[in-house]
C-alpha positions in Angstrom: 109.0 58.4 84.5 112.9 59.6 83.9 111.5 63.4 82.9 109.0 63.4 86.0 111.3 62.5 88.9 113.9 65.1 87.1 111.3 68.3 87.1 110.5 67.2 90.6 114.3 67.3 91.4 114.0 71.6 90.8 111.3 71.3 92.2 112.4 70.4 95.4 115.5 71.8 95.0 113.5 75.5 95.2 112.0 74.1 98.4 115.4 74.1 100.2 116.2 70.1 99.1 119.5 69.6 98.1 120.3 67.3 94.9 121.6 64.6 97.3 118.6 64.5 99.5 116.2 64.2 96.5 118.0 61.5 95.0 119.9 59.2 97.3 117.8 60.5 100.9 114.9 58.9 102.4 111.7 59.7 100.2 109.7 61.0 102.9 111.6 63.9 103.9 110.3 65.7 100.1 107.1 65.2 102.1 108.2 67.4 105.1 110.1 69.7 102.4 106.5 70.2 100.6 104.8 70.9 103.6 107.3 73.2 104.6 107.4 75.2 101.4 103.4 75.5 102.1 103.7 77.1 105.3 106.5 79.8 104.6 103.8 80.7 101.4 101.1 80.8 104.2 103.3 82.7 106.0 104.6 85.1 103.1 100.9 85.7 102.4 99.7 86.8 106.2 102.4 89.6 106.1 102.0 90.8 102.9 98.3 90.9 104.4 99.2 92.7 107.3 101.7 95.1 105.4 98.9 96.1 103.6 96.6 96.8 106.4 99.3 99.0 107.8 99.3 100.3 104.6 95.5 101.0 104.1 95.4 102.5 107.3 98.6 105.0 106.8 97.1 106.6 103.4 93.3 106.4 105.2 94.8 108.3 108.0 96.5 110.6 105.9 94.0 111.6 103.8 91.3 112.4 106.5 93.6 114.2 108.6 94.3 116.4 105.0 91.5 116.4 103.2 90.4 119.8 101.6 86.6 119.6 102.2 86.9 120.0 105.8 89.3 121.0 108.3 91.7 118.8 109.7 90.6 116.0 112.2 92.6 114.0 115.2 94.5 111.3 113.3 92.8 108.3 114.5 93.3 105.6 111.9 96.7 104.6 112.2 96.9 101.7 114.9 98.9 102.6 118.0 100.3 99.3 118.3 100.9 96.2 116.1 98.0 94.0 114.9 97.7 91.1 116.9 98.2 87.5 115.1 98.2 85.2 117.4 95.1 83.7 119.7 97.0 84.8 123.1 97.8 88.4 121.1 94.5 88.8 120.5 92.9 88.1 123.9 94.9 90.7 125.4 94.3 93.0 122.8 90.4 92.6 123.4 91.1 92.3 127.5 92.6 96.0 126.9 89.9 97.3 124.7 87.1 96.4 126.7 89.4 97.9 130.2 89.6 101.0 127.9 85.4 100.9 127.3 85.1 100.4 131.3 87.2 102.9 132.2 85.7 105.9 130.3 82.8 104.3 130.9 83.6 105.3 135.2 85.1 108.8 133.7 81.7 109.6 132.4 79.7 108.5 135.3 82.1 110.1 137.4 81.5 113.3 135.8 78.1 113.3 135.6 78.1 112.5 139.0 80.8 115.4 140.1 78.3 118.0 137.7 75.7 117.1 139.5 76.9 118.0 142.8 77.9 121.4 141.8 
């Protein structure tokens, strides 16, 4: 049991718990320490996610704006702002798409309306 509560001593100790906490500390904090390691791994993950997204999207838009079959195109794969991550980030990043689709929406009625009075 000596050899098991000694590897979990590293262990821990990689998580931020010092050698004191782990041995003379209350045994529910390598709990919290656990969990805590967990969600800065979570967290590691979602932006190496989102770095590659960013990524993706940098050499997509690059090569369609260079490609050799075809003459260059507007860039339009690049986002023009950050990815939203969080549930409020996201709302308003949908709340301003769909005020973008209603406004060229009007800008097409309204010229169809302003050619047809000429």
């Amino acid at each position: 049991m000596t050899e098991a509560f000694e590897a979990a001593c590293s262990l821990f100790m990689t998580f931020g718990m010092t050698y004191d906490e782990f041995w003379y500390g209350d045994p529910v904090r390598a709990k919290y320490y656990r969990e805590a390691h967990d969600i800065s791994m979570e967290q590691m993950s979602f932006n190496a996610f989102i770095q590659g997204k960013y990524v993706r999207d940098a050499i997509s838009d690059f090569m369609e704006f260079y490609t050799m079959t075809a003459k260059p195109k507007i860039r339009h794969n690049f986002p023009d702002e950050p990815y939203p991550v969080t549930k409020k980030g996201k709302r308003l990043a949908e709340e301003r798409k769909e005020e973008e689709v209603a406004k060229s929406y009007l800008k097409m009625l309204g010229a169809k309306k302003h050619g047809n009075n000429d």
